[in-house]
Each structure stands twice: as structure tokens, then as C-alpha cells.
C-alpha positions as CSV (number, residue, x, y, z in Angstrom):
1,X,10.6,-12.3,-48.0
2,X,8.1,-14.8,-49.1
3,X,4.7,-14.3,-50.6
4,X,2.8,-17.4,-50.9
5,X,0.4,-17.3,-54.2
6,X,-1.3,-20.5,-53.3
7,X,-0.9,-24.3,-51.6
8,X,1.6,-24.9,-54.7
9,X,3.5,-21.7,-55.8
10,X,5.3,-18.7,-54.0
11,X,7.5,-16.2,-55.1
12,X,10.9,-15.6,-53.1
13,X,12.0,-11.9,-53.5
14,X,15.7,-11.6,-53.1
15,X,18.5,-9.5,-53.5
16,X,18.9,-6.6,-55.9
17,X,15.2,-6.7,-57.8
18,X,15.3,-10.3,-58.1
19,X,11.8,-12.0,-57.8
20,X,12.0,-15.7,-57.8
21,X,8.9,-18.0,-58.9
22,X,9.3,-21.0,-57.4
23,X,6.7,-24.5,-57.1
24,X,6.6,-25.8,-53.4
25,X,4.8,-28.8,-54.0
26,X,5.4,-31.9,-56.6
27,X,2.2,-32.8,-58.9
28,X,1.0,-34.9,-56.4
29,X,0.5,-31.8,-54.2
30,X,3.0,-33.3,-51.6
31,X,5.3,-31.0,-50.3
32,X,8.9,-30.8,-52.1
33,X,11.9,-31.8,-49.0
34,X,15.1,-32.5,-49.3
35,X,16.7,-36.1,-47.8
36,X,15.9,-34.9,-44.6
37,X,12.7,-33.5,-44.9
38,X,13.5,-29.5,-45.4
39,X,11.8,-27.7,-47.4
40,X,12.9,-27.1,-50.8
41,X,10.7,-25.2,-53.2
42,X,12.0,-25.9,-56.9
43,X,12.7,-22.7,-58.5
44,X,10.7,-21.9,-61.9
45,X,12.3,-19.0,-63.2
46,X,14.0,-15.6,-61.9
47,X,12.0,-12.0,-62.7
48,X,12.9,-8.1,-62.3
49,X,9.5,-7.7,-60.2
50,X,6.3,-9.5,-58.9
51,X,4.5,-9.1,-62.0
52,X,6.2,-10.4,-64.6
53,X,6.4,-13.5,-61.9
54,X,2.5,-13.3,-61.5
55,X,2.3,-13.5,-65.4
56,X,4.4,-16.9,-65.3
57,X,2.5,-18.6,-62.6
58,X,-1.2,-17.7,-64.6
59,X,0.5,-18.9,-67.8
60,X,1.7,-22.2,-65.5
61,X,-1.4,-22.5,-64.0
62,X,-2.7,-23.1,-67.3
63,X,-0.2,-26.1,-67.8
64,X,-0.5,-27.4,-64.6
65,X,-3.9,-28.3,-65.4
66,X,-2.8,-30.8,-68.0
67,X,-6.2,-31.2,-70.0
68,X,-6.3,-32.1,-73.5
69,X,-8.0,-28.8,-74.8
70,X,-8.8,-27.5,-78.5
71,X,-7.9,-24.6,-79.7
72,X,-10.5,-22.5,-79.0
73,X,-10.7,-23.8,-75.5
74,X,-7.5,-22.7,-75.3
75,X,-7.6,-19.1,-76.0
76,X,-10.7,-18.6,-73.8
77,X,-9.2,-20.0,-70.9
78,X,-6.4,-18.1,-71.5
79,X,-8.2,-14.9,-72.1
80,X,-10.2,-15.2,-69.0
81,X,-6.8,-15.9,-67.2
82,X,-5.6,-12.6,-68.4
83,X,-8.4,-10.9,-67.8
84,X,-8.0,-12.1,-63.8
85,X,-3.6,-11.4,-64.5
86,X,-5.4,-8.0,-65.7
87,X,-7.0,-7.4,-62.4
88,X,-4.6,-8.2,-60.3
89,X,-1.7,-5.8,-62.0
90,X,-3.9,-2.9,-61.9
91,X,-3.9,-3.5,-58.2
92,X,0.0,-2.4,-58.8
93,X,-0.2,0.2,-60.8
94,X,-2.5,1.9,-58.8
95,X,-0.4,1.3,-55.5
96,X,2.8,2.9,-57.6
97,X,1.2,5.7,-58.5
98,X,-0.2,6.7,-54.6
99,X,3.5,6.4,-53.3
């Protein structure tokens, strides 16, 4: 299965709890292909479930960005991207919990 986050990132969720972050465009936003044009997404790292994967792609949406920031920009960006990680984990836990 495939879940597609956005126009560059999906995760892959394979075999055995293993939840694969992977980048499916380069940063050019064309799509990543192989010699003869296939598809292939470029793996970012491997996860035991879809959040700890969601917490890597907000923390590499961050670098993606690639803006010279201070300090304090820094941690208010990445505050309000965990407050929006937040959000989207409770989403989980509360889908858990009603099973």
C-alpha cells in the first residue's frame, strides 16, 4: 500500500510493520524514473509505523525548504510544525483507541 503525503513524499507500508518514507520527486519537483522512465521513489528511511514516518517528513519538510533562518526562526517554525505533527497524531490515537 501507498499513501501519498503530498506531490513529493509518500510512505510505502510493507511487510512485517515496516513503514517506508520515501521522496518521489528530485528538488526540481520532476518526477524520480529510472533509465527507462519507471518510477522510482528514493527511499528516506524505514519506520515501525506511520507516525514516526510522519515525524520525519515534517522534520524534512523543514529542510527541504532550504532558507537561511536564525535561530529563533528556527524553533518557531519548528514549533508550529509540531503543533500541525501534533494534530495529525491525535487523529491516531483516537482511531486506536475506537478499535
Amino acid at each position: 500500500m501507498i499513501i501519498k503525503i503530498n506531490n513529493d513524499y509518500q510512505v510505502e507500508a510493507q511487510k512485517y510493520n515496516n513503514w517506508v518514507l520515501q521522496r518521489v520527486t528530485d528538488s526540481k519537483g520532476g518526477r524520480l524514473t529510472d533509465s527507462v522512465g519507471k518510477p522510482t521513489p528514493k527511499a528516506i528511511g524505514y519506520y515501525p509505523d506511520l507516525p514516526s514516518a510522519l515525524k520525519v517528513f515534517y522534520t524534512q519538510r523543514i529542510i527541504d525548504d532550504n532558507e537561511v533562518l536564525k535561530i529563533d526562526e528556527y524553533l518557531i517554525l519548528l514549533d508550529k510544525t509540531n503543533r500541525e505533527l501534533s494534530k495529525k497524531l491525535d487523529f491516531f490515537k483516537c482511531r486506536r483507541w475506537r478499535r
